[in-house]
C-alpha positions as CSV (number, residue, x, y, z in Angstrom):
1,X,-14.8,26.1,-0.5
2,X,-16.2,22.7,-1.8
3,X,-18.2,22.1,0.2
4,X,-19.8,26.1,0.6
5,X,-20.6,26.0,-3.3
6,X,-22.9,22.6,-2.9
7,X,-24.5,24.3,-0.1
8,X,-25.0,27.1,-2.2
9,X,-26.3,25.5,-4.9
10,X,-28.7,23.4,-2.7
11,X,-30.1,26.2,-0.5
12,X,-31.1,27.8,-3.9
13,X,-32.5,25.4,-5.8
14,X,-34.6,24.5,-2.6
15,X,-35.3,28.3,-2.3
16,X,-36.6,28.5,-6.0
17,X,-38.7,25.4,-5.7
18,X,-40.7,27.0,-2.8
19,X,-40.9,30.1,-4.4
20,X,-43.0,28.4,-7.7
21,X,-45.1,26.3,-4.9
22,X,-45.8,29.9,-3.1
23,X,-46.2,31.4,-6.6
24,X,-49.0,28.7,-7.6
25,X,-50.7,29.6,-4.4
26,X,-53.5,32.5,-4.8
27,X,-53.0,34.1,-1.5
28,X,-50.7,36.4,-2.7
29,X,-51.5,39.6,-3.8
30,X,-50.2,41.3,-7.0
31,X,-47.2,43.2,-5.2
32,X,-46.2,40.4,-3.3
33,X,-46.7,37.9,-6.7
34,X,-43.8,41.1,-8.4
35,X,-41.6,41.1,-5.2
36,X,-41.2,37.0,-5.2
37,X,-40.3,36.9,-9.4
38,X,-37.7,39.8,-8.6
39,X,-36.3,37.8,-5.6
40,X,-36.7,35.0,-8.0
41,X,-34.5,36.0,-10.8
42,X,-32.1,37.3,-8.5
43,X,-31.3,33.7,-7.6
44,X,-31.0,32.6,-10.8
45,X,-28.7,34.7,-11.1
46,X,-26.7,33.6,-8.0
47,X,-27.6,30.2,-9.0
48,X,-26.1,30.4,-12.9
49,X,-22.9,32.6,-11.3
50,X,-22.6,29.2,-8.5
51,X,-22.4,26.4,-11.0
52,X,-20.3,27.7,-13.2
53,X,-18.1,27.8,-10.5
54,X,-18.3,24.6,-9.4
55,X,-17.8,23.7,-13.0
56,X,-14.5,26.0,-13.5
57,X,-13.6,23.5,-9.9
58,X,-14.8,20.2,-11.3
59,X,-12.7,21.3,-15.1
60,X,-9.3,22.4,-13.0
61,X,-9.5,19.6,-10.6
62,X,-10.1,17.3,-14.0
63,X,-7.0,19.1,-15.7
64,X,-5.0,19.0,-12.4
65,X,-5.2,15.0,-12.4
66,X,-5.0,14.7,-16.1
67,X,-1.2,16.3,-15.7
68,X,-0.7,14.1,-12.6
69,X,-1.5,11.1,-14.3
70,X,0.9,12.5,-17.3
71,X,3.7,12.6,-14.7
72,X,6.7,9.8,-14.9
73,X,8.1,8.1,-11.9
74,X,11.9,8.5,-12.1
75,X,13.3,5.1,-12.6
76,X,15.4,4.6,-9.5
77,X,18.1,2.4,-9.6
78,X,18.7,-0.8,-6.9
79,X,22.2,-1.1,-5.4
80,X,23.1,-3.9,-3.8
81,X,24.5,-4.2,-1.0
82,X,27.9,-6.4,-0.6
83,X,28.4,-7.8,2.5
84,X,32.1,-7.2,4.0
85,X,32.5,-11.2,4.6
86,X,32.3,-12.3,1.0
């Protein structure tokens, strides 16, 4: 799941920055110009909806080792082993 949200997030902001470089050209017509800002904004949207996401990831993977860190090591004793000849 890692690795689909940087994909994600990567094919859209790639997809967005060729939409403004198609948008700045003038061979579109009006209705085409319309059709590519409503396409646009829905991947914002998917964009937005993605990284936080990836940040709700990144803050439970952050908690997750903050409580491992936390964690004690039991404190194991060493028992030594007498030989049968002394």
């Amino acid at each position: 799941m890692a690795d689909t949200l940087d994909q994600d997030v990567r094919v859209l902001r790639n997809w967005l920055r060729s939409a403004w470089r198609q948008l700045a050209g003038s061979s579109m017509t009006r209705f085409e110009r319309q059709e590519l800002r409503n396409d646009m904004r829905e991947a914002e949207v998917a964009l937005r909806l993605t990284l936080k996401r990836l940040a709700a990831r990144d803050r439970v993977r952050a908690e997750a080792y903050a409580n491992y860190s936390q964690l004690k090591l039991p404190d194991f004793r060493v028992l030594r082993v007498v030989s049968p000849d002394r």
